[in-house]
N, C-alpha and C positions, 0 to 999 in steps of 0.2 A: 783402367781409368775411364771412367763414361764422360766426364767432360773434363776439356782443355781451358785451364784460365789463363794461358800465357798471358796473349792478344790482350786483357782485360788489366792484369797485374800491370805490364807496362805500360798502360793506359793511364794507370793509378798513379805509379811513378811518376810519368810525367805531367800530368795534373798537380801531382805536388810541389813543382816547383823547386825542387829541392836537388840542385844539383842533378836532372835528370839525366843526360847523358852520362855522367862518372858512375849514377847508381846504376844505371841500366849495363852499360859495360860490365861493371862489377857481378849482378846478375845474369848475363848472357853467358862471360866465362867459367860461372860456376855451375850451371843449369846440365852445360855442356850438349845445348840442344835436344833434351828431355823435357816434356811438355809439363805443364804445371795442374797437377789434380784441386789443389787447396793454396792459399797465400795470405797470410796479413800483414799487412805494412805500418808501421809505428813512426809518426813524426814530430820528434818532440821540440819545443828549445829548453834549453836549461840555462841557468841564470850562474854565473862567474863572477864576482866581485861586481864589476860595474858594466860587466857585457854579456850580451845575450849570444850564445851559441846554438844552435841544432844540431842534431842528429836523426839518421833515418836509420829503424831494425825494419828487413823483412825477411819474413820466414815463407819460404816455399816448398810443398812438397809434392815432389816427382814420385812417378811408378819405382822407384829403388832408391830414393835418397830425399834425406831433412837436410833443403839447403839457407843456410843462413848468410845475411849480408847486411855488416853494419858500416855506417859510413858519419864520420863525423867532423866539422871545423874545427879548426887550431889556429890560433892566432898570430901563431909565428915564434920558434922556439930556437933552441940551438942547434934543431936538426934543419931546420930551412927556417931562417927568420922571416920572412913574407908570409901573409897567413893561407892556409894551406887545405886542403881535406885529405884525409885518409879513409881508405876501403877494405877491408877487410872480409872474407867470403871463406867458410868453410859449408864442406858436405860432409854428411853423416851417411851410412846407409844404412836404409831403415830397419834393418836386420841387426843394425848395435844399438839402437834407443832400448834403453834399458826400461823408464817411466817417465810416465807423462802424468803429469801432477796438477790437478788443476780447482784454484781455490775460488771461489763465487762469493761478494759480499752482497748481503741483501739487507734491506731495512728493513725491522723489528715491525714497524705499523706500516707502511704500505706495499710491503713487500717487493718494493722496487729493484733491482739490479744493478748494483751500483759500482760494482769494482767485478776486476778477474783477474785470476794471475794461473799464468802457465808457466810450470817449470820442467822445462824435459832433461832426463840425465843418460848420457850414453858413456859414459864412465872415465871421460877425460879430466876432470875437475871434480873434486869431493873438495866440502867443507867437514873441519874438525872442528869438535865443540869440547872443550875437556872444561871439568870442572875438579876440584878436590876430593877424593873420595873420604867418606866417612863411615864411623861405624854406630851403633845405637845408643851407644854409650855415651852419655850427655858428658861424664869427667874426661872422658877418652881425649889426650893432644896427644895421640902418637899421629905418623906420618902414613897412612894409608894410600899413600901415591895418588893414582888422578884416573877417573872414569868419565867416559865421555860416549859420542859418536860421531862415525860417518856419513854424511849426507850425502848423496848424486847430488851436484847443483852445477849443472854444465850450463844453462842459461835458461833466466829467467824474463819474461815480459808482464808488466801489470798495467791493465789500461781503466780507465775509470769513464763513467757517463758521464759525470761532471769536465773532465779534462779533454778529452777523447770524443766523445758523446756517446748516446746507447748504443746505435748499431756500429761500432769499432766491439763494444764489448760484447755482442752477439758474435761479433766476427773470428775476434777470437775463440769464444767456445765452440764456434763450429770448425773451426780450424783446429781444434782442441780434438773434437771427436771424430774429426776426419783422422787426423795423426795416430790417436788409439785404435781406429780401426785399421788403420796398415798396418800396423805394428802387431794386432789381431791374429792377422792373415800370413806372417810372415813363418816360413817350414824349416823349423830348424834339421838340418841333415841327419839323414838317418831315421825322421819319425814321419809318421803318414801325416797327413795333413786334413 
């Protein structure tokens, strides 16, 4: 790792505004005092019937692990009725990300950058898609059971120029190609490197 964004990511957090000390906490004990190569931080609010809520995603990654840390409001439920936030922190290491999937919107006549979505899968969560299968036979209603597929889809982030502004969506693709390049570099046992 040639540079360290720790110093700079908490920087960011706490600028945010956003609950910084619960998210920082939540990132310190998942970091586990490994320095921070790459980072983007996602802060949204979303819209609940008649109340606005936030959340913050940030994704960090260390010299051996993709660590993630989501943190969101509640308004107060049956699990504690006072309204509340929960954090949530897992780490991956970089040696199980399976793919890093990364879509670019761009427009037709200015070829502006307008959307990106990264999806990385290290194989805790698939989505299934099944459909009916069928055969070519247009009179055919017999029952040919159902074909489908499995997707990696362990988490996704999409950020836009519009919502976000451009450089959050720069930031993710570079946090995009940092992530494919660990992942690059990483020796699966037994083969030279």
């Amino acid at each position: 790792m040639t540079t360290d964004h720790t110093d700079e990511m908490f920087d960011e957090v706490s600028r945010s505004g956003y609950y910084p000390e619960i998210v920082a906490e939540g990132l310190r004990d998942a970091l586990a005092g490994e320095g921070v190569a790459a980072y983007v931080l996602h802060h949204e609010p979303t819209f609940d019937h008649d109340e606005i809520r936030r959340h913050m995603t940030v994704l960090a990654l260390t010299p051996s692990r993709l660590v993630l840390v989501h943190t969101d409001e509640h308004p107060g439920d049956d699990l504690l009725p006072a309204p509340y936030t929960s954090t949530t922190s897992e780490a991956v290491s970089v040696s199980q990300v399976r793919s890093v999937v990364v879509t670019r919107m761009v427009t037709s006549k200015s070829k502006q950058l307008e959307e990106a979505v990264l999806t990385v899968s290290w194989g805790a969560v698939s989505r299934v898609e099944l459909e009916p299968a069928r055969c070519n036979d247009p009179e055919c209603d017999a029952d040919h059971g159902y074909t489908g597929s499995v997707t990696g889809d362990d988490f996704s982030l999409r950020l836009s120029a519009a919502a976000d502004g451009g450089s959050a969506v720069v930031r993710l693709l570079a946090f995009a190609r940092t992530l494919s390049a660990a992942t690059s570099h990483v020796v699966v046992a037994g083969q030279a490197g």
